[in-house]
N, C-alpha and C positions, 0 to 999 in steps of 0.2 A: 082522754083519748080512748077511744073504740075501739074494740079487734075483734077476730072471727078468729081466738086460738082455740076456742072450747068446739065449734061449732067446728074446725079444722080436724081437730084432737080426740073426738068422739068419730066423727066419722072414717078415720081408721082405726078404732079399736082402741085407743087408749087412755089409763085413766090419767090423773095428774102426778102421780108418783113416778109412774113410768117416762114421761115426757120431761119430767125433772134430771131422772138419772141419764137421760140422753142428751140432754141439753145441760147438764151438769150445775145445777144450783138445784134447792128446795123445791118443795111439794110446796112451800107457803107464797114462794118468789111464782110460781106458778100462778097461783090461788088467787094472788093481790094482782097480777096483771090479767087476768081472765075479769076480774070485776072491777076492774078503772081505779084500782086501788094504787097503784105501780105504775111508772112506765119504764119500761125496759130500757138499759141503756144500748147505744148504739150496736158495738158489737152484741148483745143477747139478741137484737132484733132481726141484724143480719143470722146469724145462725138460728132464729128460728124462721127465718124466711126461706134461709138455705134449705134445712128438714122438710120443709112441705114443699117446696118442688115455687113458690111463689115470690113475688115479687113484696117488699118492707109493704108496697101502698093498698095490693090486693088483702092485706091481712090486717095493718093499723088503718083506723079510720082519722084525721088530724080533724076538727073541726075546730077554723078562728073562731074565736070569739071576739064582736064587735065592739071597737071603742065607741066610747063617749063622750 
């Protein structure tokens, strides 16, 4: 899954430690969902949709992927 939390996260000013201690998990739990490493589980995602003023779908990108 895709998100706009870096590209969110930078353009107020802050770095990944900072949005950690606000959002209350790691600089790493950050780190790994900024690069599709993660996905947040449901409550992290509401509160970080909460913090940016945005809606879960303005910010995670889902893309299915097609069966065979």
């Amino acid at each position: 899954m895709q998100n706009k939390i870096e590209e969110l996260r930078k353009r107020i000013g802050l770095n990944q430690e900072e949005l950690a201690k606000i959002l209350k998990v790691s600089r790493q739990t950050i780190s790994s969902i900024e690069t599709g490493k993660y996905n947040p589980s449901l409550e992290l995602a509401f509160a970080i949709s909460d913090y940016f003023g945005k809606s879960i779908e303005e910010i995670f990108i889902y893309e299915r992927r097609e069966e065979k």
